[in-house]
N, C-alpha and C positions, 0 to 999 in steps of 0.2 A: 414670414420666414423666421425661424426660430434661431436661435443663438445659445452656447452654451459658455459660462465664464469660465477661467480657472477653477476656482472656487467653488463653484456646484455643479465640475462636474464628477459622476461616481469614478475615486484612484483606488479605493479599498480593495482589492483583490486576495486580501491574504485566509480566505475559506479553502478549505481544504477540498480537492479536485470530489465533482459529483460524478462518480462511474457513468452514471445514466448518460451524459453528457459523451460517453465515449461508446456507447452501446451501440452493435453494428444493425441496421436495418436488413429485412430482406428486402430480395430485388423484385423487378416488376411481376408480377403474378399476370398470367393471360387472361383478357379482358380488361386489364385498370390502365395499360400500356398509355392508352389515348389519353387519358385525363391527366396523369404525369407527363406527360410531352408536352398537353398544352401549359401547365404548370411551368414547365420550365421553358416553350415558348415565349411565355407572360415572361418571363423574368427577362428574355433578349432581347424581345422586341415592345414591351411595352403593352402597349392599348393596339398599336399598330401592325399587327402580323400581312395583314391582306394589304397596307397600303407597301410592305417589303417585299411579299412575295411579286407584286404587281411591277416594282420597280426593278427586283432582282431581275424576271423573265425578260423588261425592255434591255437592262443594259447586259445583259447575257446577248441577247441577241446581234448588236452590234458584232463590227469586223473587226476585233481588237486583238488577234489573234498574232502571237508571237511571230517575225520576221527575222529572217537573217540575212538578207538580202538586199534591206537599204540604210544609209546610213544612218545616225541619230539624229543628224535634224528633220532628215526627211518620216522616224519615227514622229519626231517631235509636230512635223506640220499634219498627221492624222488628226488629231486630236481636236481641230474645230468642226472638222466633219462628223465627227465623236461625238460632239455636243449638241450640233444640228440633227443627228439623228436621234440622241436622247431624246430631245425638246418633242421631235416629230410623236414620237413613241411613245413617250408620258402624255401626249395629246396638250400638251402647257406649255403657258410663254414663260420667258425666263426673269420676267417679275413675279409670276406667283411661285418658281421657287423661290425665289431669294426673301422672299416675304414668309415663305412655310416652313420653319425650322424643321419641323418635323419632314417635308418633303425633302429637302435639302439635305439631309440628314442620310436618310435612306440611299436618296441618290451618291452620296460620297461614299456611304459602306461598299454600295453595291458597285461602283464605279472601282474602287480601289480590290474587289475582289478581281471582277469580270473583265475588266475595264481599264486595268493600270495606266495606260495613259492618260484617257481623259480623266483622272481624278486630278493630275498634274495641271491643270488650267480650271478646276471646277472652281475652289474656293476664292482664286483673281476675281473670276468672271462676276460669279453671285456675292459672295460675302464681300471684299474689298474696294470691286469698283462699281457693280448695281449699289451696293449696301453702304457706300459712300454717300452716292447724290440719292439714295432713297431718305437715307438719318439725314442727309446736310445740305439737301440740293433747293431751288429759290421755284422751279416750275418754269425756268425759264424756255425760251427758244431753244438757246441752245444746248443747256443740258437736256430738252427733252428730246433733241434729233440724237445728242448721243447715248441717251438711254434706251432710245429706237431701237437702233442699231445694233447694241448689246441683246437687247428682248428677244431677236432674232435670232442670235448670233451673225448676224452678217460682219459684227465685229468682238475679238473679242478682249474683255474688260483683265486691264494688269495693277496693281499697287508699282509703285514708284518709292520705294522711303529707304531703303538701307544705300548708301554712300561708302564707297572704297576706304573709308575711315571710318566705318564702322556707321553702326544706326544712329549712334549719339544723340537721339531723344529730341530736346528741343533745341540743343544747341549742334542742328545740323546747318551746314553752310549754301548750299542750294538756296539761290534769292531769287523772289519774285517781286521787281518793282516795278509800283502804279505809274501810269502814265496817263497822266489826265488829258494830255491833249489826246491821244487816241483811246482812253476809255479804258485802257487792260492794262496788260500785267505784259514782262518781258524777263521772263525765266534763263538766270545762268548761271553756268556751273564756274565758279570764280579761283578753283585751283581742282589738281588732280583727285585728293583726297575730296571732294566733294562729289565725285562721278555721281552717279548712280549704278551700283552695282548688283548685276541679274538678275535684272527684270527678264521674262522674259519676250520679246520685241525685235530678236535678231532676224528671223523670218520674213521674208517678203510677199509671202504663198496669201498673208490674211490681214486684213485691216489689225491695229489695235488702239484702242482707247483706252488713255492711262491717267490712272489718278497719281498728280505727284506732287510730293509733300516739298515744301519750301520756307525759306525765311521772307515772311512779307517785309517790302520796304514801303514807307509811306510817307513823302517827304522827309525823305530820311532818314526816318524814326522806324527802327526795330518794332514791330509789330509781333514780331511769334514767328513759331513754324506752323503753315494753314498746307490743306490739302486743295489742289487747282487740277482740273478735270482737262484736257487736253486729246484732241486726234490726232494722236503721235505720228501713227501712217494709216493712210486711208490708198483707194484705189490708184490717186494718183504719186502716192509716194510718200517719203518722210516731212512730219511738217519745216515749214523753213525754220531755220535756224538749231536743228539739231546735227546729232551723229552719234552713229551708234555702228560698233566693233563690236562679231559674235565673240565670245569666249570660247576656252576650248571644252571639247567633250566632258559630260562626266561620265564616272563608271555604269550608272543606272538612270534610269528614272531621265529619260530624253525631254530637252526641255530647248528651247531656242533662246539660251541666255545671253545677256547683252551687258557690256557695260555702255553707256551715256553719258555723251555733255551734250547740253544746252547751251548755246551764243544768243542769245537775245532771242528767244522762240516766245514767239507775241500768242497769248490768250485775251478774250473777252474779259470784259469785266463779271459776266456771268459764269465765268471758269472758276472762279473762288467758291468751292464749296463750305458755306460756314452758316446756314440756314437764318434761322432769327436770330442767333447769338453772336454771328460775326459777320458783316455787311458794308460795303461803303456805301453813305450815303450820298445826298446829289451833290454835295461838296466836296466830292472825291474825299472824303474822313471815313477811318475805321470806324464803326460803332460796334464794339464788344464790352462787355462788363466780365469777361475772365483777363485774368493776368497772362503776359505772353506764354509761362510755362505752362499753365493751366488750360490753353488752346492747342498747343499739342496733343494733350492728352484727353482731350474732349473729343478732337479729330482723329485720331485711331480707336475708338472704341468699336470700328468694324473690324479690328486684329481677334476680337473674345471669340465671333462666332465663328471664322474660320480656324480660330485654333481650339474651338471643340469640333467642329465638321470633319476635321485632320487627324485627334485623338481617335474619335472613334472610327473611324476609316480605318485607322494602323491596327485595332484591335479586334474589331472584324475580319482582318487579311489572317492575325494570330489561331481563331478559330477555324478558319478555314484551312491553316495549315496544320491543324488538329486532326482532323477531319482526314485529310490524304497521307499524314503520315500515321496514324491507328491502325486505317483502312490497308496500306502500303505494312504495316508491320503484321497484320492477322494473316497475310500471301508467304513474304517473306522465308523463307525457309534456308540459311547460308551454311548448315549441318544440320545436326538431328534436331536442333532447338528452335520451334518459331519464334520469330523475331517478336513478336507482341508477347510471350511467357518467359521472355527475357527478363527478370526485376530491374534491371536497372531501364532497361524501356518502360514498360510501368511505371516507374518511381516520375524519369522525366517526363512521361504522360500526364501522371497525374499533380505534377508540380504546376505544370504548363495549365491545366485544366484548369487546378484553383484558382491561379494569378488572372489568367483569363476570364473564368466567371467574375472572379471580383472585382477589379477595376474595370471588365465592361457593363456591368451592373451599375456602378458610380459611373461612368459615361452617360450610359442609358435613363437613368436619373435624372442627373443636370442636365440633360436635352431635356427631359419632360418637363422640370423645372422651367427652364428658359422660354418654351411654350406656351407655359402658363405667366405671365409678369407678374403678377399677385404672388407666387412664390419663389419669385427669383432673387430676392432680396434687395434690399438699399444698391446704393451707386458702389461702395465699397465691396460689399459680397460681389455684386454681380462681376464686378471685374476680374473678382479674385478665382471664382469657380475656374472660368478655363484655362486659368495661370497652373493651377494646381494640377487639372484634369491630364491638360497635354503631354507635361514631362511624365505622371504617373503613366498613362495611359502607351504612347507611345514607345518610352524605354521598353515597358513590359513585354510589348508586341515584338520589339527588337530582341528582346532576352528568347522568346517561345519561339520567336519562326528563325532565329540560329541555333536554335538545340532539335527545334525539327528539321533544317536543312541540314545539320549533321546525322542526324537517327536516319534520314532516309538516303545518305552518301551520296553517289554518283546522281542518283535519280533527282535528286535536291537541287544540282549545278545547273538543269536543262531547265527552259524558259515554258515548255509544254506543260510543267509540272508547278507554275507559277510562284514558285516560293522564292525565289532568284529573284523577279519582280516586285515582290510584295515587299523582300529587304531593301530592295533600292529606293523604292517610293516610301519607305519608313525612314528607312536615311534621310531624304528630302523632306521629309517631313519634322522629323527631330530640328531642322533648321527652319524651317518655314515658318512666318509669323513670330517669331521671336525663337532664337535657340533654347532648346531645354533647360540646360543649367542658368541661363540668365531667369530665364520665366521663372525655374524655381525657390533663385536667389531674391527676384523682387517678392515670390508672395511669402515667403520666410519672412519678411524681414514686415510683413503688415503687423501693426498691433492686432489684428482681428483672428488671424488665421485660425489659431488653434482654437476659436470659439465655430467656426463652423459646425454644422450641424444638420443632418438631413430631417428633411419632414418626417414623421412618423417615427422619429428617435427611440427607442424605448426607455424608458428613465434603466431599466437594469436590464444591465450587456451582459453576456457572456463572459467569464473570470478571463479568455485569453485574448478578448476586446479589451477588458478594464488595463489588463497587461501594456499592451500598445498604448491605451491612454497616458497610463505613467510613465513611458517613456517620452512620448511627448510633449507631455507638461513639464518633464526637464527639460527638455530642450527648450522651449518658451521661454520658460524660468533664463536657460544660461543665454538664449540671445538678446531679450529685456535688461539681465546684469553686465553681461557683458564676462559672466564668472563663469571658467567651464567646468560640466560635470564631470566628477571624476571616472565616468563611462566613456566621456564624448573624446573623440579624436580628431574632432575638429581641429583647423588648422588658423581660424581665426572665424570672425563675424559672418563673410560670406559663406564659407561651407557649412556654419553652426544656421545659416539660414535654410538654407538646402537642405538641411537632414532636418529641419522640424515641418519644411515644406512637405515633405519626402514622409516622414513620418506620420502628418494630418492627410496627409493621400490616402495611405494603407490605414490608418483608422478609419478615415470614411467608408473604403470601399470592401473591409472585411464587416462593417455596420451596415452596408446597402444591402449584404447578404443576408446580413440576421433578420433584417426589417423582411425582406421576400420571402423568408423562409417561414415567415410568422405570416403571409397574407396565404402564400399556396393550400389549395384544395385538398391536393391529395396527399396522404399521411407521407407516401415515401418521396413526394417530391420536397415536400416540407424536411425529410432527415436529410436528404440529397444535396439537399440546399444550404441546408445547416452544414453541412458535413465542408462542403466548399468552404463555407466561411469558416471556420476552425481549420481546415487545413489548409487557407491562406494565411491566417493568423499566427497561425505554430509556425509557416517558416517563417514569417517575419521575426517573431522573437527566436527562431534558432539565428537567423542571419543576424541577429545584434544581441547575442549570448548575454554578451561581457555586462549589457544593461541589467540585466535581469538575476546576479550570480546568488542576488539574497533574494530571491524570489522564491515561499514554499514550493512553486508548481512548475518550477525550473527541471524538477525531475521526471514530469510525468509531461513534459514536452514532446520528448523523441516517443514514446506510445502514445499518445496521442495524435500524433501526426501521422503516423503510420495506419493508425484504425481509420482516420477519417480517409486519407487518402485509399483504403481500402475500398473503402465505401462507392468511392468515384468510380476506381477501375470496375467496381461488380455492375455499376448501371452506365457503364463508360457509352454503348451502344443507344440505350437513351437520350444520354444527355448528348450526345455528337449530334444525331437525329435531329435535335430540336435547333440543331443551330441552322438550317435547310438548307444545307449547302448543296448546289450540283452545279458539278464544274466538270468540261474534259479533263485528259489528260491520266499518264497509264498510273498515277499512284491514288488516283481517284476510281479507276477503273474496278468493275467486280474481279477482273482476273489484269494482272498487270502484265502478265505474259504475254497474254492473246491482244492485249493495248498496243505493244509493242511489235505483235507479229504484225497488225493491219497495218502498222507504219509501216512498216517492211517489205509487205506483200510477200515471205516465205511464208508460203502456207502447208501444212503439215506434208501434203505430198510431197513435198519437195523436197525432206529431208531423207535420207536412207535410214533403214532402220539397223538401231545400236545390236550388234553384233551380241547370240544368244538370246536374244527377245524376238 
């Protein structure tokens, strides 16, 4: 894994702009169509097209289809029949995905398209609480009945860590203390502010088994907070010594939350999930060689991969509501003007397009990354990847599918037309596994961040890469001094963490473009491609002007961004293409009209005809 210092890496940008660089390609010429699609296939889906196609058609197939007719928890209790029918369909147990990033991966894009509910319990199940006792678990009895269980889904798997007073890291209050004369542990919640707050567990319909994080006591002595595996409710009910109050609705994204206390709810001693590094021994003694803070943070290292299975999840739903509003604007017709020849539809088209290729590019990346361990970097990188990924990744999704749900209006608010869904579960997601702006105030604030660095870097970027680089490296500069730039508007240390977070995001992911744009076959997917990445770039430096006022190439910004983004809308039909969306619903539909008449059932006969015709 490669690393880039301050210090080498290229800031010089001050060469005067290369025309060529802004030169518009032509579009697909008939016959080359195929080899640009797969071109720009490779760039969405990797190495893996047939293992998404394969998963797309399962979880399309599922009953996940919009209801108005019951309420949200009973939305909410779908979703483990959702996952039973996945598991059937993908023909796997639910250890080989939580083991397959790459399956796992798929499955959450494709769940959060087709699927909105079940993507709401994917990442508990696999990443938090398989991917708990898979990293931390002893092979005991009884973590393997309840890993059983999970494999099946007969139960299914929740995180337990954020507390009504917030996550508060290791110094959360939730205590688990040993009990030698019975062997476990006696979980309880010692004031209000320690709850545990929404999980989801308020549901009766389904077993759940829940990983939940606690302060060990051990003869008294403060141990840390450890993660302890527990069958919260099984067939015959809640274990003893809990309780658990549903919460009220939220707006979207139906989920069966709960807050929880615990009064002395007894675990095994095989309930401590802490593998070879955290153990009691037969003298009822902790044996760990981390410091108690240091075991917190050892025992959520299953938060990285659910909060990359979540990014890209959110940015998949972005293209797909690319896709139904293009398709919804080329019909459109609300006077003489079709709604797609509109420029400012175009402009927002193709804003939505760049940001989308790019940070799902850098998504797609750090999944393959992650896939491979040899490239995943030190213990430092690897944690930092999905710190970075998620706030980038998700915001973005949130920014394109409400500029789509407004371009396509009424059609946008209806559940049939999935974008209504897609912001909710992005919303839930922005919080999930850690909130955004926390996520991207801790990787701000790593000494390392701004050295990240994708495989296949090229030493010389593009003049409006090098651009973002320099902005970056002041912000480093000003969060290392603690001196702010006279650009930054920072408001102190934490938001000066945020924007170089924020800022090593958008340099990675207009870099993930250049590097693709440089492997593609075919010449015009190779400009296509390029062209994305330059006009992700150009709005980034237009969206942070004020950095850049002594910048020679400050003025060839705004034409520049308009050529590239030219470029997108002329192969807009290719590039949507490749994203392989097929979805109901009438703004997906080849005529939206006729979408809408078969809801209807008025069919042409049935109308009189318009007077003079």
């Amino acid at each position: 894994m490669c690393t880039m210092t301050i210090t080498d890496r290229p800031a010089d940008f001050s060469t005067r702009l290369n025309t060529d660089e802004f030169s518009v390609p032509h579009v697909a010429e008939p016959g080359f169509d195929e080899e640009v699609r797969d071109d720009l296939r490779q760039l969405i889906f990797g190495d893996h097209l047939a293992l998404h196609r394969r998963v797309r058609d399962v979880i399309a197939s599922l009953p996940d289809q919009p209801r108005s007719d019951i309420t949200a928890l009973e939305q909410a209790e779908l979703a483990p029949a959702l996952l039973k029918g996945a598991l059937a369909g993908l023909g796997v147990s639910a250890r080989e995905i939580a083991a397959d990033t790459q399956l796992r991966g798929a499955l959450c894009d494709w769940a959060q398209i087709t699927a909105p509910r079940l993507l709401l319990i994917l990442t508990g199940h696999f990443d938090l609480a398989m991917g708990a006792i898979n990293r931390h678990g002893n092979d005991s009895s009884y973590q393997q009945q309840c890993l059983s269980e999970l494999d099946d889904a007969s139960a299914v798997g929740v995180l337990m860590l954020t507390e009504l007073g917030g996550t508060n890291g290791a110094d959360q209050k939730t205590t688990a203390v040993y009990d030698s004369d019975s062997d476990g542990f006696w979980i309880t919640t010692p004031s209000m502010d320690a709850a545990k707050f929404m999980p989801n567990v308020a549901s009766t319909a389904v077993p759940k088994t829940v990983v939940v994080t606690a302060r060990l006591i051990v003869g008294g002595k403060d141990e840390g907070v450890l993660p302890f595996l527990i069958r919260l409710r099984t067939e015959d009910g809640l274990a003893d010594g809990v309780q658990v109050v549903t919460l009220p609705d939220k707006a979207g994204a139906p989920m069966d939350h709960a807050i929880i206390r615990f009064d002395r709810a007894w675990v095994p001693r095989d309930a401590l999930l802490g593998g070879e590094w955290a153990r009691m021994d037969d003298q009822g003694r902790l044996q760990c060689d981390l410091t108690p803070r240091q075991r917190f943070h050892r025992a959520i290292g299953v938060l990285d991969n659910g909060r990359l299975d979540l990014a890209n999840a959110a940015i998949a739903s972005a293209r797909a509501a690319l896709v139904g509003t293009a398709n919804y604007a080329a019909q459109r017709r609300p006077s003489r003007t079709l709604m797609a020849d509109r420029d400012s539809v175009q402009q927002d088209l193709a804003t939505g397009l760049a940001a989308t290729l790019a940070v799902g590019t850098l998504g797609r990346v750090v999944r393959d990354m992650r896939s491979v361990p040899s490239t995943a970097g030190d213990d430092a990188t690897h944690v930092l990847w999905p710190m970075l990924v998620k706030p980038l990744l998700s915001d973005t999704a949130a920014q394109v599918l409400a500029t789509c749900r407004r371009r396509v209006a009424a059609q946008g608010a209806l559940r049939n037309n999935h974008i209504a869904d897609w912001i909710s579960n992005v919303e839930a997601i922005a919080t999930a596994e850690g909130e955004n702006r926390i996520m991207a105030a801790t990787a701000g604030r790593s000494a390392v961040v701004s050295t990240l660095q994708l495989p296949d870097t090229p030493e010389e970027l593009p003049w409006y890469v090098r651009m973002l680089i320099d902005r970056e490296l002041r912000l480093a500069r000003e969060v290392e001094t603690g001196i702010p730039d006279p650009a930054s508007t920072s408001r102190g240390p934490e938001s000066g963490a945020v924007a170089l977070a924020t800022a090593t995001g958008e340099r990675l992911a207009a870099t993930a473009l250049v590097i693709e744009s440089r492997k593609a076959s075919a010449h015009l997917a190779r400009d296509v491609i390029a062209s994305a990445a330059a006009a992700y770039a150009l709005e980034r430096i237009a969206a942070h002007a004020l950095w850049f006022t002594a910048a020679p190439q400050i003025s060839e910004v705004a034409a520049g961004l308009r050529q590239h983004q030219h470029v997108l809308l002329s192969n807009l039909p290719l590039i949507l293409d490749s994203f392989e969306i097929e979805l109901p619903g009438p703004i997906f539909a080849p005529n939206y009209i006729r979408a809408w008449q078969e809801y209807t059932g008025w069919h042409d006969g049935t109308f009189p005809a318009l007077p003079g015709r």
